[in-house]
Structure formats: structure tokens, C-alpha cells
N, C-alpha and C positions, 0 to 999 in steps of 0.2 A: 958528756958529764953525767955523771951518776948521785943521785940524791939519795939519802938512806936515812932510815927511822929505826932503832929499835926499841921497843917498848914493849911492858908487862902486862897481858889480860887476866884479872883480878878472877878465881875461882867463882863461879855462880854469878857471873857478870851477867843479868837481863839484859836481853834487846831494847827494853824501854829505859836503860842506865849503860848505854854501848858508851867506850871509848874510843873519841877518836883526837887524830891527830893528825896536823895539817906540815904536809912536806913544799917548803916554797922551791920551786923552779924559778928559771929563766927563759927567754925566751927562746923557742926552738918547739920540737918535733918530739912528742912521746912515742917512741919507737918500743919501748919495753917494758915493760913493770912484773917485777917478781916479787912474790910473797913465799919467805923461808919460815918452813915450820920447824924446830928441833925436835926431837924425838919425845913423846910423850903426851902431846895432845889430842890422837885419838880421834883425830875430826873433832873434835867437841867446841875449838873456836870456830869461829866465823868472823871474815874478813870480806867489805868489800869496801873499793878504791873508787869514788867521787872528784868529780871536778862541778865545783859550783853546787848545781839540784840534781848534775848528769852524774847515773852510776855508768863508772865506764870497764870495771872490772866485777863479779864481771859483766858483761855486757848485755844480760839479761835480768831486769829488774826483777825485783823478787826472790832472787837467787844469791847467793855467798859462795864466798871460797871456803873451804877446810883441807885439812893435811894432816899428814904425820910425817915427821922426818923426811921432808920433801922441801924442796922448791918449785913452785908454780909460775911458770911465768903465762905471759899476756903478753903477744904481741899486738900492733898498733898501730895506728898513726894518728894521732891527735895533737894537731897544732896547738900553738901556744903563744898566739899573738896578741892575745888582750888580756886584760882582769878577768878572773883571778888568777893570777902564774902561780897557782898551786894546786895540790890536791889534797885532800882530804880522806883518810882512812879508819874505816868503820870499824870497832871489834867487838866481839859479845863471845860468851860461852856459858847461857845457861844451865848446863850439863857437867862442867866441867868440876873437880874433886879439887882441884890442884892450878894455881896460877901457869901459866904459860908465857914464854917470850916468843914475840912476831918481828923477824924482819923484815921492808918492807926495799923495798931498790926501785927508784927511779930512773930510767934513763933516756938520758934528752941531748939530742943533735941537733945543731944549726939547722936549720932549713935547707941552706944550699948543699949540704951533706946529701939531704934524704932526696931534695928533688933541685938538683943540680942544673941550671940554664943547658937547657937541648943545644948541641952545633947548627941545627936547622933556624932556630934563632938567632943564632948570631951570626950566620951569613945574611938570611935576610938583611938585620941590622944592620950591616957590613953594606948590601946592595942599596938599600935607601938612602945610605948616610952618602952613598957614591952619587947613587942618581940625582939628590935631591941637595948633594952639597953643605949636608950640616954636617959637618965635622968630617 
């Protein structure tokens, strides 16, 4: 499933007045997240993708995304089995002359997708339930 945000960063947006915006999920596996810049912001926004207090895009605090006429992805794996099933994305552009739009794409797989029951366990399974007669 893919979750998508797009939204406007306000010219001369402070880090201390950043926009963010929270994309809800379901449960599953964050396998990707891409931030689409369109042509015209010059690096000048910054973007980074939170879960909870964890920045997890990118995955060095203290650090932002920026672009121009790009898409950035982030690959991942960050489960998604408890609160909050969402993330939260940061944007600022101090610098910036001129508003910008940021998209933002979510994408999230089942669990058994990404790490699918091994055959090694389910023979096992298979030999206990034989030896031990449960089922």
C-alpha cells in the first residue's frame, strides 16, 4: 500500500515555525519512503520523515532532505506494529523566495510480504506436530 501527502512549504518557512504533517499507516513493514521535489526549490526546503521522537529519514539526526526536481527515496525496514501507525513529516525553507510543493509516498507491506515464514520452519512445525501428535 502506498500513503501519499502532498502539501505546500510557505516561502521563508523558520525551522522554529517547520510544517508538518502526519501520514497515518497501517500495519505492516516500511519498506520505502520517497520525497518528490518539482522543479524549482533549489535545495532551499528541508524535509525530514519521523516516527513518534525517531527521525528515521533521514536516519541521521541533525540532518534533512533537500532536492530539486528529484525524487529521493529511503529504503527501510521499519515495522509498524504498535502506536503510532504513522509518521510525521517535517518541512522548513528558510531560504526559500517562493512557496514549494513536497510529495511525500509512503510504502508499507504486510509483514509476511517482507519476511515471509522460512520452509525450515514449517517442516520443523510439520515434525513436531507428527512426533508429538498435536495436530
Amino acid at each position: 500500500m502506498i500513503y501519499a501527502d502532498t502539501f505546500t512549504v510557505a516561502a521563508a518557512t523558520a525551522k522554529t515555525a517547520l510544517i508538518t504533517r502526519e501520514i497515518e499507516l497501517d500495519v505492516g513493514v516500511i519498506h520505502l519512503i520517497e520525497i518528490t521535489y518539482l522543479d524549482g526549490p533549489e535545495n532551499e526546503v528541508e524535509v525530514v520523515v519521523r516516527r513518534a521522537l525517531h527521525q528515521i529519514v533521514p536516519s541521521r539526526e541533525d540532518t534533512s532532505i533537500v532536492g530539486n526536481n528529484t525524487t529521493v527515496r529511503a529504503f527501510m525496514h521499519e515495522v509498524l506494529d504498535d502506536e503510532p501507525l504513522a509518521v510525521e513529516v517535517d518541512a522548513w525553507s528558510p531560504n526559500a523566495d517562493f512557496e514549494h510543493e513536497i510529495t511525500v509516498r509512503v510504502h508499507v507491506l504486510p509483514q509476511e510480504v517482507i519476511s515471509p515464514p522460512s520452509a525450515h520452519n514449517s517442516l520443523l512445525e510439520r515434525i513436531a506436530r507428527t512426533i508429538l501428535g498435536s495436530g
